[in-house]
N, C-alpha and C positions, 0 to 999 in steps of 0.2 A: 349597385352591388349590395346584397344580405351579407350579415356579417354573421355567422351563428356559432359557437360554441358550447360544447359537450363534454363531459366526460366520457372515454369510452369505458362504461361499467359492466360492456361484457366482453373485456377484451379481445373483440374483433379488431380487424386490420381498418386502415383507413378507407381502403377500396369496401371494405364491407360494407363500414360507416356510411359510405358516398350520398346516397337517396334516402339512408333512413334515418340521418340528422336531421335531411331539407324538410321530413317531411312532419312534425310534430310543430315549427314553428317556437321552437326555444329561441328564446334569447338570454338566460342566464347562463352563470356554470353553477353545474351544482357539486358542491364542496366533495361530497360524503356519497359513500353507497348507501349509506342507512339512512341517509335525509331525504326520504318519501316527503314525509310528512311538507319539508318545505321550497321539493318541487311543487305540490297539488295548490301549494299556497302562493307559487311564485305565477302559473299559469289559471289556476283556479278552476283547472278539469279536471274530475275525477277519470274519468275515461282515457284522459290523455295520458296519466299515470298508470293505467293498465296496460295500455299501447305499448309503452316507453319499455315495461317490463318482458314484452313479448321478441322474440329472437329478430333478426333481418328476413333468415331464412322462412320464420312462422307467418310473417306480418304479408310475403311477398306470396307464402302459399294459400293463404286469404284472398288476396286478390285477385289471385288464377281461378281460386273457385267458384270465387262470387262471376266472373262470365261466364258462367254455364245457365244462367239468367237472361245469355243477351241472344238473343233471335239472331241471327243472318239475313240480310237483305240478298245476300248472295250478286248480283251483278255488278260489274265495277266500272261499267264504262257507262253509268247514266250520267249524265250532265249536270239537267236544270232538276232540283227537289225543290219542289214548294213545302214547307214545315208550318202545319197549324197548331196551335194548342190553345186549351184552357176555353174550350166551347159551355160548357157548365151550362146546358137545356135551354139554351137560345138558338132554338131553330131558324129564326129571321137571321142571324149575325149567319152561321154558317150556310147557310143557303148563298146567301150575298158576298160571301166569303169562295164559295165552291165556283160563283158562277165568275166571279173577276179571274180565278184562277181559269178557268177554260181560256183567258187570251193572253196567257204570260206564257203556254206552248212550254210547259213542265215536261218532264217523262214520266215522274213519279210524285204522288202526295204523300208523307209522311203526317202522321198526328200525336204529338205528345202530352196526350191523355187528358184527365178530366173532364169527360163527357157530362160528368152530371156535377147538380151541387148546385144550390140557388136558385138556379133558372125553372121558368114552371115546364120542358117538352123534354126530362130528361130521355125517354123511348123514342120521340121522336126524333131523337138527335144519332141515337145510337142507331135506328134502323138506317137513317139516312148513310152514314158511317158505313154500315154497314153495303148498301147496297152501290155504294160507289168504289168497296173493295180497295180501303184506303188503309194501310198497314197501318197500327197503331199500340201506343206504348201505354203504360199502366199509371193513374198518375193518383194522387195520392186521394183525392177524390172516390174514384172507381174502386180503389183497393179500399179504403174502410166500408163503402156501400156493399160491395162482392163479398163482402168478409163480413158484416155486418159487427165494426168495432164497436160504435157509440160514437166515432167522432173521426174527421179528416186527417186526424193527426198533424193539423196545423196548430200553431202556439200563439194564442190571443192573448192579447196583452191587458184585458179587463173581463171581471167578471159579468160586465154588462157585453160585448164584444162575443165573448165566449157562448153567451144565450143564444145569440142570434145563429154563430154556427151551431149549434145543436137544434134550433128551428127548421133550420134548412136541410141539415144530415135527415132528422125523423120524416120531416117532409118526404124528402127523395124516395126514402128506404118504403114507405108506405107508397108512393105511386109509382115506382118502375117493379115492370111486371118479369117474371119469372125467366123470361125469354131473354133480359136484357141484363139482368143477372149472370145468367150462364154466361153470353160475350165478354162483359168484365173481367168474372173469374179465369176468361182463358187469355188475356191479354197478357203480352212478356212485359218482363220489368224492362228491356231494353232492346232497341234493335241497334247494327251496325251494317255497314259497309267497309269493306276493306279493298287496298289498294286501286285508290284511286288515284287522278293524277295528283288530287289533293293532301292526300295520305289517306289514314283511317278515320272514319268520319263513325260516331257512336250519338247516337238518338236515344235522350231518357225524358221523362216530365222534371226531375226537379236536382238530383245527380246522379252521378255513378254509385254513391251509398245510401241513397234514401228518396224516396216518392216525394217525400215533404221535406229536404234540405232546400235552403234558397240559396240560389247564387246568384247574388246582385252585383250589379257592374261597379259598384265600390268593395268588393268581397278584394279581400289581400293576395295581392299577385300566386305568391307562393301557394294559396288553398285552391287557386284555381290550376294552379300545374298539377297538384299533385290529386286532384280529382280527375285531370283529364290523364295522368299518367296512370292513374291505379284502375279506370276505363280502357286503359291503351289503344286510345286515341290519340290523334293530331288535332281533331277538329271534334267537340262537344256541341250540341246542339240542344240547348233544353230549354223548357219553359217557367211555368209555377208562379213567377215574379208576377207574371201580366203584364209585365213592360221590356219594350222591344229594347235589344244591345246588341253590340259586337266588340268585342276586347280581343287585342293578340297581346299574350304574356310568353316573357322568355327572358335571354341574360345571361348572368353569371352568377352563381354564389359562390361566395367566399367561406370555409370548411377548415375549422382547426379543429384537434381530437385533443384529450389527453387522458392517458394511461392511469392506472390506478397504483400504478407500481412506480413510476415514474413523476409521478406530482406535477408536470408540470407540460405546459401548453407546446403540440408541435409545431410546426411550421405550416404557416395558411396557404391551403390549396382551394385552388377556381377550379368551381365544375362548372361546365357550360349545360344551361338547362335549354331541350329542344323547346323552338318557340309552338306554341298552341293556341289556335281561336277556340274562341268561348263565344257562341251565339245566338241569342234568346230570343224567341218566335213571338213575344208577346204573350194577348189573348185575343180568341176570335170573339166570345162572348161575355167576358168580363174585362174588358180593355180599362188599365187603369194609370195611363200617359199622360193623361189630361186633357184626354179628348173623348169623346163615345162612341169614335169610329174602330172597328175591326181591323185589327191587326197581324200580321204572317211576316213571311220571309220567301224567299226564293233565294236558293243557294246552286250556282254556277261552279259544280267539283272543277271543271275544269281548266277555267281563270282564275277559282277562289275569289268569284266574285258575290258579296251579299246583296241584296234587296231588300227592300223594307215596302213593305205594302201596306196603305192602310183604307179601308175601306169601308163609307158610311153601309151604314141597314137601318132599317126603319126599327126605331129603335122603342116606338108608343107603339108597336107593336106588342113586343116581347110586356112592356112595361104593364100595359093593360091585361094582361093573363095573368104576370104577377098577383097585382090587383085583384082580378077574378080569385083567384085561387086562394087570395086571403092571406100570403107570404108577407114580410114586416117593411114597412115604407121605405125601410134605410135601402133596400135592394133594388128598388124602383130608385131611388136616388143617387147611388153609383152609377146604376147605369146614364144616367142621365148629362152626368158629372166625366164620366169616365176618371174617374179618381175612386181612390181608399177611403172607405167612410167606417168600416171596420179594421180595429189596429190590430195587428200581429206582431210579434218577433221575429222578427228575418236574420238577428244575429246566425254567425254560426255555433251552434249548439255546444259540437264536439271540434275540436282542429284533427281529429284523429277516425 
C-alpha cells in the first residue's frame, strides 16, 4: 500500500482529490500554498508543479481530449492480436517476423510503429507494412522523420551517443521517398479496442502522453496505472523499450487530505486502484534482450493470455547493407549483440 499526502490547496472535497493525489506521485506535505518554490524542489519537476496547479476538473478534460488521437479498431470479439514493434528498416527481421506469424493463426497484426530509423530498407519496410494491411500506430521514429524534426526525440545520454542518432535520422530523412512520407504522416498516434472479454485494450509506440516516453518494466507501479488510466484502458500494449514485458499493477492506496483552513491531516482513506496489464512487444528489428533474435507478442483478449515470440532472421543480412550504405559500425554491432550499444535516458521525464 502507497501512503501519499497532500494538502488540499484547492479546497476540493476528498472524493474530488481521489485520482488526482494518486496521480503526481507526491510523497511530501507541503506546509504552505505559497511554497511553490519547495514543492518543484521536493519532486524536482517543473511540469509537475504546473500539473499540481491545474483543476481535477481541467486535468481530467485533457485527458478526454487527448483520445480523439486514438483510432478505433472497432471489432471486439477478435481473440488472438499478434503486436509487432520497433522494425526500424530491417526488412530481413520483419519478413521472418511476418512469416512465423502465419502459424500462430492471429486474427489480427497490430504494429507499434517505428518503421524506420537505423536500419538501411526504411521504404522497404513500410511498403511491406503496407501491403499486408497491418493497422499501425505512430512511434516516435516515423513522427520526427514525417515531420522532419531534426531528431527521434529520444534522450541520449552523451554527446558522442547523440551523433550517432542524428547520423541515422539524416540518413533516413534523405533515403525514404516521398510515398513513404505520406504513410507516416497519416499514421494515428494510437489505436484501441473496446470491450472485449479483456476489457479495453489501447495500442501506442511508447504511451498514452508521448511517442518517446519509455515505460520500462522497472517504471513505478503508480506511473504505470495512471498512464493506462489516463489511456482508459485495462490492458496498455506498447513498445519503444525493444524489450519484451508483461506487468499486472493494481492494489490499494492509502489517501489522507488536509484542508487549508483546518491545518491538519484527515482520516486515511483506501482507494482500490483497477488492476492493469502493461505489455511490451519488444522489437522486431532492433531487439535489445540480449539476444539478436526478433521479437513480438501474441495477445489472447479472451484468456488474457500473453505470448512472447522470439524469432531468429538472418541477421549478416541486414548487417551487410548497413555496411554497404556506409551507416556507423556501432549499428551493425547491436544488432549483432542484440543489446544497447547507444545509451539513452529512459527515466521518466515528467510524473505528470
Amino acid at each position: 500500500m502507497q501512503s501519499i499526502c497532500i494538502y488540499n490547496l484547492f479546497g476540493h472535497t476528498e472524493e474530488e482529490m481521489g485520482f488526482y493525489v494518486a496521480y503526481p506521485l507526491i510523497h511530501h506535505i507541503v506546509k504552505r500554498r505559497n511554497n511553490l518554490r519547495a514543492l518543484n524542489q521536493l519532486h524536482g519537476r517543473l511540469n509537475l508543479l504546473k500539473s499540481l496547479l491545474l483543476s481535477t476538473r481541467f486535468y481530467l478534460a485533457k485527458e478526454i481530449l487527448k483520445c480523439k488521437y486514438f483510432a478505433s479498431m472497432g471489432k471486439k470479439d477478435l481473440e488472438r492480436i499478434a503486436v509487432i514493434s520497433c522494425v526500424h528498416g530491417n526488412i530481413a527481421a520483419l519478413e521472418a517476423v511476418l512469416s512465423d506469424i502465419k502459424q500462430q493463426k492471429v486474427d489480427r497484426i497490430v504494429c507499434l510503429g517505428d518503421l524506420v530509423g537505423y536500419g538501411p530498407y526504411p521504404n522497404e519496410v513500410i511498403k511491406l507494412i503496407e501491403k499486408e494491411n497491418i493497422q499501425t500506430v505512430m512511434g516516435c521514429w516515423d513522427e520526427g522523420i514525417a515531420k522532419d524534426t531534426g531528431d527521434c526525440g529520444c534522450h541520449f545520454a552523451s554527446e558522442e551517443d547523440e551523433k550517432w542518432g542524428e547520423i541515422a535520422f539524416s540518413w533516413t530523412r534523405r533515403k525514404i521517398n516521398k510515398s513513404s512520407i505520406g504513410f507516416l504522416k497519416e499514421l494515428p498516434f494510437g489505436l484501441r479496442i473496446e470491450d472485449t472479454a479483456s476489457g479495453n485494450l489501447l495500442f501506442v509506440h511508447g504511451s498514452p502522453r508521448s511517442t518517446s516516453e519509455y515505460l520500462m518494466e522497472s517504471t513505478h507501479d503508480l506511473v504505470l496505472l495512471e498512464r493506462a488510466a489516463s489511456g482508459k484502458c485495462d490492458i496498455l500494449i506498447c513498445g519503444h523499450t525493444h524489450i519484451p514485458y508483461v506487468r499486472e499493477v493494481g492494489g490499494m492506496l492509502a489517501v489522507r487530505t488536509r484542508s487549508q483552513a483546518e491545518k491538519k491531516l484527515g482520516e486515511k482513506r483506501s482507494i482500490k486502484l483497477s488492476p492493469k496489464l502493461i505489455i511490451n512487444a519488444g522489437s522486431v528489428g532492433e531487439p535489445r534482450h540480449g539476444r539478436p533474435h526478433s521479437t513480438y507478442v501474441v495477445f489472447d483478449s479472451h484468456s488474457k493470455s500473453v505470448f512472447f515470440r522470439e524469432v531468429p532472421y538472418e541477421v549478416s543480412a541486414t548487417v551487410s547493407a548497413l555496411k554497404k550504405f556506409g551507416l556507423p559500425s556501432v549499428f551493425s554491432e547491436r544488432l549483432a549483440k542484440g543489446s544497447e550499444l547507444i545509451a539513452k535516458s529512459k527515466e521518466i521525464a515528467c510524473a505528470c
